[in-house]
C-alpha positions as CSV (number, residue, x, y, z in Angstrom):
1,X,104.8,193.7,73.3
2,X,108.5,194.5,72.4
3,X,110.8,195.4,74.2
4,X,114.4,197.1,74.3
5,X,116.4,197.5,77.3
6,X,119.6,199.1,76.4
7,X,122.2,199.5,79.2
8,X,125.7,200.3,79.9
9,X,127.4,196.9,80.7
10,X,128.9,194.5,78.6
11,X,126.9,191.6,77.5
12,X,129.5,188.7,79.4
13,X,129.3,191.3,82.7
14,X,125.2,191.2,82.7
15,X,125.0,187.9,83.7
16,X,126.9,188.4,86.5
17,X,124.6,191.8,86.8
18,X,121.3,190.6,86.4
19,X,121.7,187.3,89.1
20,X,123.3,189.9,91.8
21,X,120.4,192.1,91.4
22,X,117.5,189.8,91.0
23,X,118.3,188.6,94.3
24,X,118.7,191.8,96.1
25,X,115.8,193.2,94.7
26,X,113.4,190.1,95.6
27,X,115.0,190.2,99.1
28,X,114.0,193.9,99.4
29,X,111.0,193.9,98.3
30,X,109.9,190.7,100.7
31,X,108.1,190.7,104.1
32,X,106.4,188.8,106.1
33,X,104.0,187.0,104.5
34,X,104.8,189.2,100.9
35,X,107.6,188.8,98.4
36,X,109.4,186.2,96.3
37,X,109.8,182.5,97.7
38,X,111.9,180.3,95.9
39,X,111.1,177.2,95.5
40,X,113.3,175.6,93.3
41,X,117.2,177.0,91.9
42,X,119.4,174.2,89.9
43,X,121.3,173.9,86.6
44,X,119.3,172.0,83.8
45,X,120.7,170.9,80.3
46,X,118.2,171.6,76.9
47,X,119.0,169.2,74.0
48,X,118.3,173.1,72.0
49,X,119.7,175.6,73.9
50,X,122.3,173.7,76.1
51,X,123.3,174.5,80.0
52,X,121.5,176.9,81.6
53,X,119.7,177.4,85.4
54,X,116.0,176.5,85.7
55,X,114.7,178.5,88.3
56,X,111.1,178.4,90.1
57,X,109.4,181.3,92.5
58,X,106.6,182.2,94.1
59,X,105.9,185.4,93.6
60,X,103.5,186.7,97.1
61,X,101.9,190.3,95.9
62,X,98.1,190.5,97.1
63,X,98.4,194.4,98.7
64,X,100.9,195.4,95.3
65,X,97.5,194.6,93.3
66,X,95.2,197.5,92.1
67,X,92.0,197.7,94.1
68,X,89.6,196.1,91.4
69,X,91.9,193.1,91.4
70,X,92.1,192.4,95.3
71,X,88.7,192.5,95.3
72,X,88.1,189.1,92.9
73,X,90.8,187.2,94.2
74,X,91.6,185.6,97.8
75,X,94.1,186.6,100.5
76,X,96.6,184.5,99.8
77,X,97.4,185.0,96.4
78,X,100.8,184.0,94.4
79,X,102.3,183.9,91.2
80,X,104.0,181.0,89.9
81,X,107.3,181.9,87.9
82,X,109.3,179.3,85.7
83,X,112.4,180.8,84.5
84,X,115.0,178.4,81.7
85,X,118.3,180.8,81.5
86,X,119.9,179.7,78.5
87,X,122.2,183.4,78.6
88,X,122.1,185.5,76.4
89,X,118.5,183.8,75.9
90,X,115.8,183.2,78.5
91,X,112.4,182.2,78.7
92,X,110.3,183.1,81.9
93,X,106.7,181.9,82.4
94,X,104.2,183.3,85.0
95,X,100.7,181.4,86.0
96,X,98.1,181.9,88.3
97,X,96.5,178.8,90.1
98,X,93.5,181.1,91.1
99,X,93.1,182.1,87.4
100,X,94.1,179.1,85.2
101,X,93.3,181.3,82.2
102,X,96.3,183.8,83.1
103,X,99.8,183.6,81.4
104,X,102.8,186.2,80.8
105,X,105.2,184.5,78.3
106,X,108.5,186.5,78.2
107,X,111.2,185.4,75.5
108,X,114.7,187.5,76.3
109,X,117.7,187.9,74.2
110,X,120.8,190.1,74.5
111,X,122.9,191.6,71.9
112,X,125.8,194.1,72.0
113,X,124.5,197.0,70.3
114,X,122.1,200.1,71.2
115,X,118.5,198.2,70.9
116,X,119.0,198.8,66.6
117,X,117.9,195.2,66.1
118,X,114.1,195.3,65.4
119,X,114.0,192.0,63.5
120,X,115.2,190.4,66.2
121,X,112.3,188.6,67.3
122,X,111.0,187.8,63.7
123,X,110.9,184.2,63.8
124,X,109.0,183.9,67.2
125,X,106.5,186.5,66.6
126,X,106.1,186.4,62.6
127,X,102.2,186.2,63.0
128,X,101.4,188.3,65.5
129,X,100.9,192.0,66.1
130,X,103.5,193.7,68.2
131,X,103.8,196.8,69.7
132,X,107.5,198.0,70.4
133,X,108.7,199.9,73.3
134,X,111.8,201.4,73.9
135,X,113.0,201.3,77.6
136,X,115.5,204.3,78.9
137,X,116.9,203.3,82.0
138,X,118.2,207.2,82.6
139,X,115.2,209.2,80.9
140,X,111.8,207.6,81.4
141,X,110.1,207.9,84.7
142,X,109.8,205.4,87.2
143,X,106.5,205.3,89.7
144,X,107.8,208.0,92.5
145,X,107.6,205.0,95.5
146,X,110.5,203.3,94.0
147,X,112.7,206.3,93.1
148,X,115.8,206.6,95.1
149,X,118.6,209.2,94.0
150,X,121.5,206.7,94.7
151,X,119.6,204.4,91.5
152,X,119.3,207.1,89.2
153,X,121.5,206.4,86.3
154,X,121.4,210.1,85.8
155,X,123.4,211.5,89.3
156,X,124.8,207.8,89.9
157,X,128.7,207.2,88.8
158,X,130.4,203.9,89.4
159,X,134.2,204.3,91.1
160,X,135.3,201.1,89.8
161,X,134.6,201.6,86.0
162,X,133.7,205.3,86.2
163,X,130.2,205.0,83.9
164,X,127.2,206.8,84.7
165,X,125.9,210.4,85.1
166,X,124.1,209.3,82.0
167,X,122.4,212.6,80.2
168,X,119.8,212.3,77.2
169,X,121.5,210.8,74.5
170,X,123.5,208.7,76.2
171,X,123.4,205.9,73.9
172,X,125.3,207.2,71.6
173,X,128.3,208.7,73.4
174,X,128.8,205.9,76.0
175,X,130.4,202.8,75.9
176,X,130.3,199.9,76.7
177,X,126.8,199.1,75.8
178,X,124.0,196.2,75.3
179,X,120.7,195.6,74.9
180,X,118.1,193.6,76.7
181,X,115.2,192.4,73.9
182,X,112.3,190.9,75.6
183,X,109.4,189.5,73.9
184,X,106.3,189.6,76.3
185,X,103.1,187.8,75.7
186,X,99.8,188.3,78.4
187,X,97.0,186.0,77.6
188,X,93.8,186.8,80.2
189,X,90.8,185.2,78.4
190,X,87.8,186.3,80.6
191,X,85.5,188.4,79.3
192,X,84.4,191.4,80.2
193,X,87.8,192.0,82.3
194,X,90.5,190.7,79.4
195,X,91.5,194.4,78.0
196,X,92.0,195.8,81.4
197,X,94.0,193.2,82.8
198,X,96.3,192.6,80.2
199,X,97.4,196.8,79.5
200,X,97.5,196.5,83.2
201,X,99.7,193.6,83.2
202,X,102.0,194.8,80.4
203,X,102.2,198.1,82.7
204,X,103.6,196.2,85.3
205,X,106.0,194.2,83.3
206,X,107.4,197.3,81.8
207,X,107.8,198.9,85.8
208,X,109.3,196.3,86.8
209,X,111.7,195.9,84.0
210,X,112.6,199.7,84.3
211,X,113.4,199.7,87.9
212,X,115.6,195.9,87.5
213,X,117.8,197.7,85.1
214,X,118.5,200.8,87.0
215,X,119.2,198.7,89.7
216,X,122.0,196.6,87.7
217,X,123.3,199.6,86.3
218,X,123.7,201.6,89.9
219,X,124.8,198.4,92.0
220,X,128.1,197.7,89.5
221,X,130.2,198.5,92.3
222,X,128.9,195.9,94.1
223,X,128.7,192.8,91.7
224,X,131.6,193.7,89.1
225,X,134.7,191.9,90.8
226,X,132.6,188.7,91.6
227,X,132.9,185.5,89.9
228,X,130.1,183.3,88.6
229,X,130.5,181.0,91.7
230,X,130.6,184.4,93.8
231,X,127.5,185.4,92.4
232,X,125.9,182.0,92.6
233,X,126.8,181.7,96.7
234,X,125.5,185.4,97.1
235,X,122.1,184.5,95.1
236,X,121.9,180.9,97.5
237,X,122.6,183.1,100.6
238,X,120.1,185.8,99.7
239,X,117.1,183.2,98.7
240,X,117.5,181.7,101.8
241,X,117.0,185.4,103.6
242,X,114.5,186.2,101.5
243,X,112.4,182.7,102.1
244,X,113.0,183.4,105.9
245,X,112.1,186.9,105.6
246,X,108.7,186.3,103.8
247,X,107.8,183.2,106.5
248,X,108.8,180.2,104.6
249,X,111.4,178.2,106.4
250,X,112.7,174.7,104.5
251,X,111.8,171.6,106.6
252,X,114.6,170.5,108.5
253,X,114.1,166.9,107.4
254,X,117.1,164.6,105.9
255,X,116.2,162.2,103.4
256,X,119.1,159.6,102.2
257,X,119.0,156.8,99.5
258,X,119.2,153.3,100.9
259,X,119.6,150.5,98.7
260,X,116.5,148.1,98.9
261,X,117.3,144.7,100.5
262,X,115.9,141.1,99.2
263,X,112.7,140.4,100.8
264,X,114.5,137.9,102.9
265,X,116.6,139.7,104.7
266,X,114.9,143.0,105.2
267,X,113.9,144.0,108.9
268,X,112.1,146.2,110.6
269,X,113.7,149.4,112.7
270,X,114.2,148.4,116.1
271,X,111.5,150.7,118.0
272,X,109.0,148.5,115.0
273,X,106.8,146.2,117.1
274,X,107.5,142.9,116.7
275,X,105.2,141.0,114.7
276,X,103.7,138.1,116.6
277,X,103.9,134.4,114.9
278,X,100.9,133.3,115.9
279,X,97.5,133.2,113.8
280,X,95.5,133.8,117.2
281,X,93.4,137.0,117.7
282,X,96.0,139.1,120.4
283,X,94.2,139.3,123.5
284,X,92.8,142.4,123.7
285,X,90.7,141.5,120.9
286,X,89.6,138.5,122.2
287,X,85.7,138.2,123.9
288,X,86.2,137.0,127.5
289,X,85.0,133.4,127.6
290,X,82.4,134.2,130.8
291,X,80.8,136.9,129.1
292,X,77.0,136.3,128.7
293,X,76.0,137.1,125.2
294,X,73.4,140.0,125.3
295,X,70.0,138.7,123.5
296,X,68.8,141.7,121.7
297,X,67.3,139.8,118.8
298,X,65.6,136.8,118.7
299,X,67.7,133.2,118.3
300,X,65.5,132.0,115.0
301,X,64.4,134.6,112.0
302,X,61.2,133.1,110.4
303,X,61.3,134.2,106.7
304,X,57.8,133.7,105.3
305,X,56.7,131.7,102.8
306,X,57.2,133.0,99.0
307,X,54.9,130.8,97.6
308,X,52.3,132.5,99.9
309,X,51.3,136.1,98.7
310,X,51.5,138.7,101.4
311,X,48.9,141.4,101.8
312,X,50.1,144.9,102.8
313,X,46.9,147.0,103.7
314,X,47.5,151.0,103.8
315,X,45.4,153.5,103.7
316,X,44.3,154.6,100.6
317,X,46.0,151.8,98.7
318,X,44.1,148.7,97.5
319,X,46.2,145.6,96.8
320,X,44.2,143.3,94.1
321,X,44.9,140.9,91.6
322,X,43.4,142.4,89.2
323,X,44.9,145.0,86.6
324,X,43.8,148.4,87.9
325,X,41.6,150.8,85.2
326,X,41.4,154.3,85.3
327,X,38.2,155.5,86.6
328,X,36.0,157.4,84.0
329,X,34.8,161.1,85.1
């Protein structure tokens, strides 16, 4: 599936837009035991692409899942999210320990214009059959539990850059404006339950997408005078909430490098007991010289002769030299 995202915000501010309310979001949506752990947030370098932030999550959502889905998997369920942001393209990958043939692919690009650009995905997805969606953040309908009137793009307007209010139509009367393209792939190869979970799946994706966007749009007041390094201490601070919030707290162990020493000069920490020179058994694993040994077997084994044939007699079985033939009814 296709998708196009176009909102009001310049491309170099929705960087900026999308970190501040990534991290928001996942902190509101996390409780106890339910939400969005991260597990790993640090810059990586791609020979392709070049700099960009690698992110990893865990993504806790066992009572958001429809009621034919809780019942096949177990309590304590998570999805796994890789996400390589190479802005103004990013990949994100979701898996599923429990269901190793699960997958959501999502390819993202953005481009200043009004979603117009329907080749844009051409080279990724020449072979394959798409179905394009076009995403309204002020016009399409949002599922009524997550609708708050201070997010709608439609009574919302910013006092900083004096956008919103946005009315049908507004793509073509307001600017700024850019576009989110998102190419999504869901691969769920079980039979029997494949066409179901992957409409349901591409539901959810398009949700979730949906409410993000409102969300960047109506929190500009908020994000638009911070900095990239404001932005990235706000999204540290806020993981670290959110980690708390959902139960996960980071071991408070310190780990340093230490250089290794020769073998000859290495020693042990100081509480280490000290390792004793002599090649005598330590005394409490020595048997007391007094002790009588206890005789429970004999002192001599007599093994018997294998020249001499032994005779086992059971009942029912006949030992004989002679080859045994069957008897004749």
């Amino acid at each position: 599936m296709s998708l196009q995202n176009p909102n009001q915000i310049q491309p170099l501010e929705y960087k900026i837009g999308q970190l501040y309310m990534i991290s928001k979001h996942s902190h509101e949506q996390s409780d106890r035991g339910e939400g969005v752990e991260v597990v790993q947030n640090e810059p990586f370098e791609d020979p392709h692409h070049g700099n960009g932030q690698f992110t990893e999550k865990r993504v806790y959502l066992n009572s958001k899942l429809p009621s034919w889905a809780r019942a096949v998997v177990p309590k304590i369920f998570y999805v796994t999210e890789k996400a390589w942001n190479y802005y103004p393209y990013t990949i994100t990958e979701y898996t599923c320990s429990f269901l190793p043939k699960f997958s959501i692919h999502i390819e993202t690009k953005y481009e200043d214009n009004k979603g117009s650009n329907n080749s844009i995905f051409d080279n990724e997805a020449k072979d394959l059959e798409r179905e394009v969606c076009f995403i309204d953040i002020a016009c399409d309908e949002i599922p009524e539990r997550y609708y708050k009137e201070s997010e709608d793009p439609k009574h919302f307007k910013s006092e900083k850059t004096g956008r919103g209010q946005l009315r049908e139509g507004w793509r073509d009367s307001h600017q700024p404006i850019m576009c989110s393209y998102k190419l999504v792939t869901v691969k769920f190869e079980v039979w029997g339950l494949q066409t179901r979970v992957e409409q349901f799946v591409h539901k959810v994706v398009r949700d979730i997408l949906l409410i993000g966007h409102r969300q960047a749009f109506a929190w500009v007041d908020e994000w638009y005078d911070m900095t990239m390094d404001e932005v990235r201490e706000f999204e540290r601070a806020t993981q670290e909430a959110t980690n708390k919030k959902i139960g996960v707290f980071p071991p408070a162990i310190s780990i340093s490098s230490i250089p290794l020493l020769p073998s000859s000069v290495r020693s042990a920490p100081s509480s280490a007991p000290s390792t004793p020179l002599s090649t005598d058994a330590p005394e409490f694993l020595s048997v007391p010289k007094d002790r009588p040994r206890k005789k429970s077997a004999p002192e001599t084994l007599t093994l018997p002769d294998p020249e001499k044939k032994a005779t086992l007699n059971l009942p029912g079985i006949h030992s004989s030299d002679k080859p045994c033939r069957p008897k004749s009814e």
